[in-house]
C-alpha positions in Angstrom: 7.5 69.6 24.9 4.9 71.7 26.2 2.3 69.8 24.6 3.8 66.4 26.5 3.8 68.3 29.8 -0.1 69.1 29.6 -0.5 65.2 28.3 1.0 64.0 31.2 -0.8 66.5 33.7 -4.6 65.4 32.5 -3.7 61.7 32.8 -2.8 62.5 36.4 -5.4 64.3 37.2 -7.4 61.8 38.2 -5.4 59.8 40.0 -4.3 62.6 42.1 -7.7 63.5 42.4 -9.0 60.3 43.9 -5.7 59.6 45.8 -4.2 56.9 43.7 -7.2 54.4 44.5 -8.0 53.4 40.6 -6.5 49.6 40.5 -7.4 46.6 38.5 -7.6 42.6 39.7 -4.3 41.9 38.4 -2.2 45.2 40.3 -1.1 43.8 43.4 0.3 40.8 41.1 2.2 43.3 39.2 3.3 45.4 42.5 4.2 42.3 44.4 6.4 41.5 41.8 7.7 45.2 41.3 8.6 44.8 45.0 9.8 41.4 46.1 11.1 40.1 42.3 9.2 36.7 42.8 6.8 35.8 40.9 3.2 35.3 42.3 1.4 34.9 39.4 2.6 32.8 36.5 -0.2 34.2 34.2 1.2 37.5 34.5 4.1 39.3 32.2 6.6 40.2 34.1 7.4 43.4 31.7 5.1 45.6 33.7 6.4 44.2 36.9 10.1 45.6 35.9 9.3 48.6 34.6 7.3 49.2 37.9 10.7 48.1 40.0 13.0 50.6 37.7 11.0 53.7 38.5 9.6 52.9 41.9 11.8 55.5 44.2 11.3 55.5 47.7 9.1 52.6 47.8 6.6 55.4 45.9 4.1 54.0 43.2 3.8 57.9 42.6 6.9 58.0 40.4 5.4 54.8 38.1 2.5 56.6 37.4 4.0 59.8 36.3 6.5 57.6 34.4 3.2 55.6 32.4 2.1 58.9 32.1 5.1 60.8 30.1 5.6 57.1 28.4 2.4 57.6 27.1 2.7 61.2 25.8 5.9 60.7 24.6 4.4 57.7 22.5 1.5 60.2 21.5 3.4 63.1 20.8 5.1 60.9 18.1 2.7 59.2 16.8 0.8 62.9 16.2 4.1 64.3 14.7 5.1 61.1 12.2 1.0 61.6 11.7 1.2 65.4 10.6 4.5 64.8 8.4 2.7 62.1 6.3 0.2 64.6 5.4 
């Protein structure tokens, strides 16, 4: 679990070191949605959209990136671990 923990740190790290300000062309699609449940853009899934609406506490996009974030280790951590047993 340790392992997860530091995952999830370094793939904050930079976004709490630039103060949240890395976005792409398509975010506000996906936070618009997150936040108002109507769709904006049809071109869009709207997956990411409610994943960003079932973590977003406090009206906070904090919480969604810490959420990618363990997501993502958790992913890696057993990916690593079905990768070692297969060895």
């Amino acid at each position: 679990m340790g392992i997860v923990l530091v995952t999830v740190w370094l793939m904050t790290a930079l976004a709490l070191h630039n103060h949240y300000r890395l976005m792409f062309g398509d975010s506000f699609s996906h936070i618009n949605f997150a936040f108002t449940l109507s769709t904006v853009d049809v071109t869009r899934p709207v997956f990411y959209g409610l994943l960003i609406a079932l973590v977003r506490w406090l009206h906070s996009l904090w919480v969604v990136l810490f959420a990618q974030s363990l997501l993502v280790a958790l992913v890696l951590n057993i990916f690593f671990d079905l990768e070692k047993k297969n060895r």
